[in-house]
C-alpha positions as CSV (number, residue, x, y, z in Angstrom):
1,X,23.2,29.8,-218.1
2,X,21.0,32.5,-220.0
3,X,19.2,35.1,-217.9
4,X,16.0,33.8,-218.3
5,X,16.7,30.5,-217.8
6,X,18.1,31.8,-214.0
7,X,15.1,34.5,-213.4
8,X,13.0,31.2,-214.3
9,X,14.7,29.0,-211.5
10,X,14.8,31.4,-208.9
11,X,10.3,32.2,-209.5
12,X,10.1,28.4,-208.9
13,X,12.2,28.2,-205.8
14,X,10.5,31.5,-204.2
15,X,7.1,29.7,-205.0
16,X,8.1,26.0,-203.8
17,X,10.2,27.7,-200.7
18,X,7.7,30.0,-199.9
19,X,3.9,29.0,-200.9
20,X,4.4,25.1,-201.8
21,X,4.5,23.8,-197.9
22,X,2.6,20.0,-198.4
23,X,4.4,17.4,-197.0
24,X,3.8,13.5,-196.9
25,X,2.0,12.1,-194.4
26,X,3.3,10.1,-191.7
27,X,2.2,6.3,-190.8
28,X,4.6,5.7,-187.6
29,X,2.6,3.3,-185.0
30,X,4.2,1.9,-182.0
31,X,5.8,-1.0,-183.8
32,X,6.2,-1.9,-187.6
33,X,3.4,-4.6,-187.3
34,X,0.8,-1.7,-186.3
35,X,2.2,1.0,-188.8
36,X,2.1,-2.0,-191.7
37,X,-1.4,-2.8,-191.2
38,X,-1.9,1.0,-190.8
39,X,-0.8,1.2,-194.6
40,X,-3.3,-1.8,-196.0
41,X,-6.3,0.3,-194.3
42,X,-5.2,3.1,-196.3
43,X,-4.4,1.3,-200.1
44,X,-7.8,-0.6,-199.2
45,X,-9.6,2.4,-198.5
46,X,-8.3,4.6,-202.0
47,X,-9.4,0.9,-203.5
48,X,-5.9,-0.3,-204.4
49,X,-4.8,-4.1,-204.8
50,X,-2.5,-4.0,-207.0
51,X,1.3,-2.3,-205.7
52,X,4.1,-2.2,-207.5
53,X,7.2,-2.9,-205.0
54,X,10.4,-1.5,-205.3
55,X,13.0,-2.7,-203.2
56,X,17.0,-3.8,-203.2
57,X,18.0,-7.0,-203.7
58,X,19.7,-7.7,-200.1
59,X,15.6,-6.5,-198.5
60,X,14.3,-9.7,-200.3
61,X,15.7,-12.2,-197.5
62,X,14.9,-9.8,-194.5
63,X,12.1,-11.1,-192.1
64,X,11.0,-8.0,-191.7
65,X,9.9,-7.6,-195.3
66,X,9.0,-11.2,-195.8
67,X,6.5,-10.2,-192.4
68,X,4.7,-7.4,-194.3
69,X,4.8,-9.5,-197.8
70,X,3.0,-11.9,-195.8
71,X,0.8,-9.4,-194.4
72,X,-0.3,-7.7,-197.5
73,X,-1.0,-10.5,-199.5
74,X,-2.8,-11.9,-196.3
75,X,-5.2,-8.9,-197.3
76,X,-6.0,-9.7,-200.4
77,X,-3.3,-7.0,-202.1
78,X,-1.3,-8.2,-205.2
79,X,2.6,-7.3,-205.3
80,X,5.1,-6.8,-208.2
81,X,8.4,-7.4,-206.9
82,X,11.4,-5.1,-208.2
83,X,14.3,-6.1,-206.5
84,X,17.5,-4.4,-207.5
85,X,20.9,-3.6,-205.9
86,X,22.1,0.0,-207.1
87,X,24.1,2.9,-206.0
88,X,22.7,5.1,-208.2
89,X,19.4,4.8,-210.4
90,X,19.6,5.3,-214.1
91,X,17.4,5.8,-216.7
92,X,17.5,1.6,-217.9
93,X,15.9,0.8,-214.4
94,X,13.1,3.2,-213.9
95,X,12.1,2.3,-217.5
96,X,12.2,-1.4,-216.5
97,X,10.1,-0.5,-213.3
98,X,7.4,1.7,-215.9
99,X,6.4,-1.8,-217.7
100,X,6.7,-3.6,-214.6
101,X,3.7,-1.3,-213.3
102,X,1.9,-1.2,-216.8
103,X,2.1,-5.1,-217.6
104,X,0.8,-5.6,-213.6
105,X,-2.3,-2.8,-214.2
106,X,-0.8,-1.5,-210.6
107,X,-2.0,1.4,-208.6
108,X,0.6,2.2,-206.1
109,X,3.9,2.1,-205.9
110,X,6.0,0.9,-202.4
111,X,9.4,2.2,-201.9
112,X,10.9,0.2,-199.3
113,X,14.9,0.6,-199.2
114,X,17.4,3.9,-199.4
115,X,18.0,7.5,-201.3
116,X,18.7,5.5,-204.5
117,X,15.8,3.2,-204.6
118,X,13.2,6.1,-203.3
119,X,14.4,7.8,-206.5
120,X,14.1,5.5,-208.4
121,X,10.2,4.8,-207.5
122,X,9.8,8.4,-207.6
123,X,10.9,8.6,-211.1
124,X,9.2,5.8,-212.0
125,X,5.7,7.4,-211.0
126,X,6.9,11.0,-213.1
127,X,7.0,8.3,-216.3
128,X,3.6,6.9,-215.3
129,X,2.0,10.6,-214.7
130,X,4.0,11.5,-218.1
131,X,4.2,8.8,-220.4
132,X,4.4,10.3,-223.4
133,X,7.8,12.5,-222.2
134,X,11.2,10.9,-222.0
135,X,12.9,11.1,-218.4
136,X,15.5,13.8,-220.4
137,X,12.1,15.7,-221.4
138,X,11.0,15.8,-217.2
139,X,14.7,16.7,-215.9
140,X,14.6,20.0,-214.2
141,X,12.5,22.1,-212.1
142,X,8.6,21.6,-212.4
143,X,8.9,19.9,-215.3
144,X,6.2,16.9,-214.8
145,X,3.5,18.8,-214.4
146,X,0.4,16.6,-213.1
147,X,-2.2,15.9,-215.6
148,X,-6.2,16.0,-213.6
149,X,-6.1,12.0,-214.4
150,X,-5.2,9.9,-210.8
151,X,-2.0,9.5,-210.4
152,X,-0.1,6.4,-208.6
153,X,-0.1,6.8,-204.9
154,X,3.4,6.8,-203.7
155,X,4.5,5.3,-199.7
156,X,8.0,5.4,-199.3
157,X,9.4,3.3,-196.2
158,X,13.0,4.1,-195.2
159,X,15.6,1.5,-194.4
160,X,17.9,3.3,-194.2
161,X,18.0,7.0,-192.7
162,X,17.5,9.7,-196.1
163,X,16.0,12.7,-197.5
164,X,14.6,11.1,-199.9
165,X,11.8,10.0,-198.2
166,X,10.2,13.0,-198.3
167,X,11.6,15.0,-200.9
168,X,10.0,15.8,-204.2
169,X,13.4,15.2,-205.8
170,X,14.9,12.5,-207.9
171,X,18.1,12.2,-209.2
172,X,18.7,10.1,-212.0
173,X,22.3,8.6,-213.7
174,X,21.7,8.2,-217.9
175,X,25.4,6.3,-218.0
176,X,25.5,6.8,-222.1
177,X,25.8,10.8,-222.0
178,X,27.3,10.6,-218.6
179,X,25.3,13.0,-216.1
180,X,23.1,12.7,-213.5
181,X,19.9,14.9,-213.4
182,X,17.1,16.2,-211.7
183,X,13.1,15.5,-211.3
184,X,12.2,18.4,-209.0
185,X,8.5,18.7,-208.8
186,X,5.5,18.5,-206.6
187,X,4.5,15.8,-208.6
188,X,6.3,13.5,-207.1
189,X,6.7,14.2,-203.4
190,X,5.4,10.9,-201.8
191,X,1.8,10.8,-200.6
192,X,3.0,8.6,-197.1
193,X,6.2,7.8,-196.0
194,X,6.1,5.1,-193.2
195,X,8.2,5.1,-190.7
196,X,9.2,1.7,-189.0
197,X,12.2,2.0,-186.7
198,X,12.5,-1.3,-186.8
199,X,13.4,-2.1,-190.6
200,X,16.7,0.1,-190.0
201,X,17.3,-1.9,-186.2
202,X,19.5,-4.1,-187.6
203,X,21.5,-2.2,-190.0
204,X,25.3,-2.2,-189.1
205,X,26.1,1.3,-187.0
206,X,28.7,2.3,-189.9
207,X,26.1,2.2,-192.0
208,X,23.8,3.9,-190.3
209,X,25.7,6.7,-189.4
210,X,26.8,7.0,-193.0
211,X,23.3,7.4,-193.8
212,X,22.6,9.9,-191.5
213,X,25.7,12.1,-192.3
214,X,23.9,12.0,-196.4
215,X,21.4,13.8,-194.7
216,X,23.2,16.3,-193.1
217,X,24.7,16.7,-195.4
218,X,21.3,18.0,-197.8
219,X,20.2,19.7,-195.0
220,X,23.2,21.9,-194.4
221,X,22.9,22.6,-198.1
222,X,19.5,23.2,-197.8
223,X,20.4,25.8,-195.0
224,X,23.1,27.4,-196.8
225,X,21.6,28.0,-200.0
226,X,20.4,31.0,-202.0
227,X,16.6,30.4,-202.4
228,X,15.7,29.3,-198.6
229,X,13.1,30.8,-196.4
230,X,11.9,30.5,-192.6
231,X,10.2,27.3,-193.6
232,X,13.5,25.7,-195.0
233,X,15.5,27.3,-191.9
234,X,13.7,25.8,-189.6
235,X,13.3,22.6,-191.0
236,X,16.7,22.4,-192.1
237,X,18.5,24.0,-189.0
238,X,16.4,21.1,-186.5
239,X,17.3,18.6,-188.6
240,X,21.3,19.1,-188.4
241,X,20.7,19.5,-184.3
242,X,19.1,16.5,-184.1
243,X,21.5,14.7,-186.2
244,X,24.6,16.0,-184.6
245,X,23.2,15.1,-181.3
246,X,22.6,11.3,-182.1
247,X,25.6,10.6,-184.0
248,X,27.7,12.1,-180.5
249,X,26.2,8.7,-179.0
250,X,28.8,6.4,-180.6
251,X,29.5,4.7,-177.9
252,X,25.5,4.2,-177.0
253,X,25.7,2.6,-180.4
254,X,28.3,0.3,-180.1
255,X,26.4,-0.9,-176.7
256,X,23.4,-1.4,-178.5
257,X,24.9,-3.1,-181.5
258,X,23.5,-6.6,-180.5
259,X,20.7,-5.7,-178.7
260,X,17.9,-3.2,-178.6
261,X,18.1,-1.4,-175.6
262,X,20.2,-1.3,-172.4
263,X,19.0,-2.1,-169.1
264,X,20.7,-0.6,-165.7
265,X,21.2,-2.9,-162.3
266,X,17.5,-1.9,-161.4
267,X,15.7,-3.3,-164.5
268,X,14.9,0.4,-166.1
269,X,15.5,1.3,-169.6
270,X,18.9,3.3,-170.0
271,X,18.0,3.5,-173.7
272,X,16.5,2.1,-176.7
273,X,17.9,2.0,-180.1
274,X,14.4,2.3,-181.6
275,X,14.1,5.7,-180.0
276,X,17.6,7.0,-181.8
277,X,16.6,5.3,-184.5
278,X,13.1,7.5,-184.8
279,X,14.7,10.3,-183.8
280,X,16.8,10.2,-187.0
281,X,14.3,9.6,-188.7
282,X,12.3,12.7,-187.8
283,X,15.8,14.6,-188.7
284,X,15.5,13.2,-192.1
285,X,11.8,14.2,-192.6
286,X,12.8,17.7,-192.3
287,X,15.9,17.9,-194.2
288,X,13.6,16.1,-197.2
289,X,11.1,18.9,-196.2
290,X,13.9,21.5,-197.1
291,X,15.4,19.9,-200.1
292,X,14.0,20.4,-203.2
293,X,12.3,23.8,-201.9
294,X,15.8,25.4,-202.0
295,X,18.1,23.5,-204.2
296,X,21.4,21.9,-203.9
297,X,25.5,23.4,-203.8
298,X,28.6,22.1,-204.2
299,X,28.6,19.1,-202.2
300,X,26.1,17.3,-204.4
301,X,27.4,18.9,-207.6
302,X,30.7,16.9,-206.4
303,X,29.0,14.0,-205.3
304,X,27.1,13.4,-208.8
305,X,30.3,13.9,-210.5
306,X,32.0,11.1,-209.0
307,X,28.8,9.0,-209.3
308,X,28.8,9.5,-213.0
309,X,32.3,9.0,-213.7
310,X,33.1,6.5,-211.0
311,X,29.5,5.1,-209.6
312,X,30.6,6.1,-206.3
313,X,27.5,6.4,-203.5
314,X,26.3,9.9,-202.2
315,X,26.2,9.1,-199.0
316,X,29.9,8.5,-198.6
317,X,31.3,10.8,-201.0
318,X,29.3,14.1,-199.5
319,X,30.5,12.8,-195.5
320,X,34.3,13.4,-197.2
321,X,33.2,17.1,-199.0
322,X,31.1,18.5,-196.2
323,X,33.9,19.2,-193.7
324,X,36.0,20.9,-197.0
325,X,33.2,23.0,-198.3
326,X,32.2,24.3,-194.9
327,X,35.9,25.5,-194.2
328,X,36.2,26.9,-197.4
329,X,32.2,28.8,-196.4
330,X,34.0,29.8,-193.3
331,X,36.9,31.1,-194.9
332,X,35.2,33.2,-197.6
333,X,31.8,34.3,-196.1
334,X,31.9,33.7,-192.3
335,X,28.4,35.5,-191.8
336,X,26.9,32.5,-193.9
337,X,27.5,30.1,-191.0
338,X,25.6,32.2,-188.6
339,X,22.4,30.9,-190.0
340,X,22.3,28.3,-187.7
341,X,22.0,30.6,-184.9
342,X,24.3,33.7,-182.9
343,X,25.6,31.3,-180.5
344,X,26.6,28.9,-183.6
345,X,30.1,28.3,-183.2
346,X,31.5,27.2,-187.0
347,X,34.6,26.1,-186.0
348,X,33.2,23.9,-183.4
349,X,30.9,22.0,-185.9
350,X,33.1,21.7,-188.1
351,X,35.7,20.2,-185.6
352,X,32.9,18.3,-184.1
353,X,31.6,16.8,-188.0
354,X,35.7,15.7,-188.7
355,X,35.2,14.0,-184.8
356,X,32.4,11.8,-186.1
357,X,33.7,10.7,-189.3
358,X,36.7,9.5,-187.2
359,X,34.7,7.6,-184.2
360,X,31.9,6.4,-186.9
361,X,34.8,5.2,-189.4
362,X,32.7,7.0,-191.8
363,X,35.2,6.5,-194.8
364,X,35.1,6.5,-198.9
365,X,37.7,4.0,-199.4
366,X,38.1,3.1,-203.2
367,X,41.7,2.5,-203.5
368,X,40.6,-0.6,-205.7
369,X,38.7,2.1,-208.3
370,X,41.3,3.1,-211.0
371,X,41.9,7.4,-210.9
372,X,39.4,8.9,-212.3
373,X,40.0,12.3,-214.2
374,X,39.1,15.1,-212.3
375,X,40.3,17.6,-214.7
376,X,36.6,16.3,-216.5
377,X,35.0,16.7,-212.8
378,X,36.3,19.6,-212.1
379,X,34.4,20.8,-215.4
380,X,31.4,18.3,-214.5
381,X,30.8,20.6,-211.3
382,X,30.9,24.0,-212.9
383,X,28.6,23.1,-215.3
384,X,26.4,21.1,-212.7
385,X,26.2,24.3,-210.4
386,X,25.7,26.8,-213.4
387,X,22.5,24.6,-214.2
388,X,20.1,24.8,-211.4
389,X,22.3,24.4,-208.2
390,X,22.2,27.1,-205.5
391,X,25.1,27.5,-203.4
392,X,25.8,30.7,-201.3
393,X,29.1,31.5,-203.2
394,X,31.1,30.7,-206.4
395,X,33.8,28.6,-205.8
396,X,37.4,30.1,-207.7
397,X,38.5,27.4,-210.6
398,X,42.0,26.9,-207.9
399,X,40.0,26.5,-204.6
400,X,37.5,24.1,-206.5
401,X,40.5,22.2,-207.9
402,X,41.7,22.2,-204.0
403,X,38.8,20.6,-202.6
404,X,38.6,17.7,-205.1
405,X,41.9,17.0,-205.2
406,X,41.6,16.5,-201.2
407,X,38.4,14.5,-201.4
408,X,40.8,12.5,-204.2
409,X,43.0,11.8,-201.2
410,X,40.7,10.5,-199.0
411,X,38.9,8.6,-201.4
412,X,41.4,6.9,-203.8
413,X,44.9,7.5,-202.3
């Protein structure tokens, strides 16, 4: 990458890491029925009625989402339903979801799903603020650029634990020139992200754990990379505690898999799955609070790489790559690890993060998927972090080729 182009990235990270601190705000009530009606009071009070809704296919069905349908049209607000299941958003679907908001006249847009279809909204509203740029033309860092004209108002509403929800970054898949981009701007960090712990309740505990090691996953990158500062160390650092600490309750889990809390011989409350469930989610607010502020390493360059060539989720792919890169931190710059704390032991997290991928059955299996051709990965991730990535370290071209033959292994073998 030219000079400039680097002196460029790293003013925009100092500004976004250090002087950009505006987050989303929070709608999280005591129950989903309380934080939905919490979110018609505020689109009725900006004067919206008309919401664009993004959503996966499978959410359709749910009662909890037919529930707050019911309860937004019950209050006089028109929806726009677009319902899609994807791994990885491209450039045909936000496009499809930009005349869906157009042709409707909306004024908001509702995210209500995972990473991929939070992107996907969020990129969506970067086309609406810019309509007269290309997605290729807003790819990069501070790129969109908000115009002084209102822009759509932007809830995202997890289902699944992610960054995403309050990140200010999307990252897109254009499957013709085969790469997978970034929308990193303040543009389009969303203006409320509601929290319902019940929306995620009944998600299998595979699932969710997979989930929750995705974000771990961005907030150890966060953590680890080159442009961080107190703000991202802090938010970053909590949020892999808090994370580590619920995924050692497997076994609390698998208890709670069919119901919602346990109950001991006197009647009290041992422990509710809401409360884990929220307490991930406050994890997740804070790594989305660090990414994008500090930018991305090796685990995401790897993970886009196999999502281009292979359509493969993030989620499952970085849960294989974390364990190898951090060895290979740990090997090469052992002080790095220590920004977790002094009395951070490396080897016991990593040991401890290869534990849970075990007991969670956290796994990438894709032996069905034909081999893919890493030699044109390998190359995919060089160029990827020469762009605008930010790891601590340069990788060698052998110890690279190491680590994604291993996650080759795991993955395909």
């Amino acid at each position: 990458m030219r000079l400039l182009q680097k002196i460029v990235n790293k003013i925009f990270f100092l500004c976004t890491g250090f002087c950009n601190r505006k987050e989303p705000r929070v709608i999280n009530k005591a129950d989903a029925k309380e934080s939905e009606l919490h979110l018609i009071h505020i689109l009725r009070e900006q004067n919206v009625n008309r919401v664009l809704v993004v959503c996966s296919e499978y959410l359709k069905s749910q009662t909890h989402f037919i529930k707050l349908k019911e309860r937004m049209q019950g209050a006089g607000l028109k929806l726009f339903l677009y319902a899609e299941q994807i791994e990885n958003p491209s450039i045909t679907l936000v496009e499809r979801c930009v005349h869906l908001f157009y042709s409707n006249n909306c004024q908001a847009i509702l995210a209500i799903g995972g990473g991929s279809i939070i992107d996907l909204a969020k990129a969506t509203k970067a086309r609406i603020i810019r309509p007269e740029k290309s997605l290729h033309k807003l790819k990069g860092l501070g790129k969109i650029r908000a115009s002084n004209k209102a822009s759509p108002i932007l809830i995202t509403s997890p289902t699944t634990i992610t960054a995403a929800e309050s990140s200010k970054v999307a990252w897109i898949v254009d499957h013709t020139k085969q790469i997978k981009f970034i929308l990193n701007d303040k543009a389009i960090l969303p203006n409320y992200v509601m929290h319902c712990a019940e929306y995620i309740t009944a998600l299998p505990n595979q699932l969710l754990a997979g989930t929750s090691f995705g974000t771990l996953v961005q907030a150890f990158e966060s953590l680890f990379s080159r442009n961080n500062s107190a703000y991202i160390n802090k938010n970053a650092a909590e949020a892999i505690f808090e994370i580590l600490d619920c995924l050692e309750q497997n076994e609390l889990f698998t208890s709670l898999s069919n119901e919602n809390q346990l109950i001991d011989n006197n009647n009290q409350t041992i422990a509710n799955k809401n409360q884990i469930i929220e307490a991930l989610q406050n994890s997740a607010f804070k790594a989305g609070n660090a990414a994008g502020r500090s930018g991305v390493g090796y685990i995401t360059a790897i993970a886009n790489a196999l999502a281009v060539f292979g359509n493969l989720p993030y989620s499952r792919v970085a849960s294989v790559a974390l364990p190898l890169i951090l060895e290979a931190y740990l090997s090469l710059k052992p002080k790095l690890l220590t920004r977790l704390g002094s009395d951070f032991d490396a080897e016991i997290i990593i040991a401890q993060i290869n534990k849970f991928i075990k007991t969670w059955n956290i796994t990438a299996d894709y032996k069905q998927t034909k081999s893919l051709p890493m030699r044109e990965i390998s190359e995919y991730v060089k160029n990827d972090i020469d762009s605008i990535h930010s790891p601590p370290l340069i990788l060698s071209d052998e110890k690279l080729d190491e680590i994604l033959h291993k996650i080759s292994q795991r993955i395909f073998d």
